[in-house]
N, C-alpha and C positions, 0 to 999 in steps of 0.2 A: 074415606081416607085414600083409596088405590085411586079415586077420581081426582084428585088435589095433585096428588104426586104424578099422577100424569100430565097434570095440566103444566104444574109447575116444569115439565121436562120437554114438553112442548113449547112453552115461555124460552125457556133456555136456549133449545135450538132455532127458534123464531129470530133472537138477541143475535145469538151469533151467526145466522146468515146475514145477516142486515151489519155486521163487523166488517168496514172493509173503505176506504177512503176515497171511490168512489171513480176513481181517475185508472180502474182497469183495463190495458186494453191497447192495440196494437197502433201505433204513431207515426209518423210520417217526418221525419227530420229535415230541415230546410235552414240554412242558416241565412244574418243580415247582409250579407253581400254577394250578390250574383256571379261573380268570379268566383268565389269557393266554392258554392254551388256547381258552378259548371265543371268545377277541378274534381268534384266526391267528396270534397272535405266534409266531413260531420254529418253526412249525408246518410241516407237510407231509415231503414225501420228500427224503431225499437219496442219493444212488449215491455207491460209493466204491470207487474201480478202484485197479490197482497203484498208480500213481503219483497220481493227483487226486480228486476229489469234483466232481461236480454237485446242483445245487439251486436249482430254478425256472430249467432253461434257461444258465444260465452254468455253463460249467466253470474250475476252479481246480486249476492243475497247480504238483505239488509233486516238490523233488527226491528227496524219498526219504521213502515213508511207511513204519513199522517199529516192534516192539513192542518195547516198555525196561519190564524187571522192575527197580522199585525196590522194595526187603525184600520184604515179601508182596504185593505189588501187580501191576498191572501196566497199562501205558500202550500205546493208539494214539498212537505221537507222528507229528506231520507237518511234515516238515524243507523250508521255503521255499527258495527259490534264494539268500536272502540269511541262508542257516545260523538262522533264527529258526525256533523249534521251538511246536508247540503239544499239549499233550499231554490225550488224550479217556483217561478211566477206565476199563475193562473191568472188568466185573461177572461178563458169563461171557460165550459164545462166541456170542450176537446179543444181545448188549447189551455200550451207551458209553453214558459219561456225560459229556459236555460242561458244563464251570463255566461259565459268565458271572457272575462276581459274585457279586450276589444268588441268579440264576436260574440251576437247574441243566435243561440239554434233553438226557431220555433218547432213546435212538438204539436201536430194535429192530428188529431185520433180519424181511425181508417175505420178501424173495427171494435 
């Protein structure tokens, strides 16, 4: 019996290291037009841990960041404490692509 319940608490903590969306990890910001670029706009690093992002010193914590396959796509979406979602593109596994609009800021993992 004490060998089950270990095992099963082993299972558990197994489970939830392996919790986690997969896209952890320090980025490189670059946006789609070379003059914003060269101006700093959108520009430099950001960290993106389980649940938040930092960038330039602030962090932004979110309820739940998680990847959503729509048809053949697939999304970094990040779910606010007031259920509003924002959803980054995944290109492949250290690249996102963030819309704004106009301006699209690619996101290339460093670290």
């Amino acid at each position: 019996m004490k060998m089950l319940k270990h095992a099963s608490i082993v299972a558990m903590i197994a489970a939830l290291v392996g919790c986690g969306h997969g896209f952890e990890g320090e980025y490189q910001r670059t946006t789609s037009t070379p003059l914003l670029d060269a101006l700093g706009v959108q520009t430099g690093t950001l960290v993106i841990g389980d649940d938040y992002i930092e960038s330039e010193g602030k962090r932004t914590e979110f309820e739940e960041i998680f990847v959503r396959e729509s048809g053949s796509e697939k999304y970094l979406v990040l779910k606010d404490k007031n259920a509003e979602e924002e959803a980054w593109k995944i290109v492949d596994e250290k690249t996102l692509i963030q819309k704004n609009g106009l301006i699209n800021v690619t996101l290339k993992r460093t670290k």
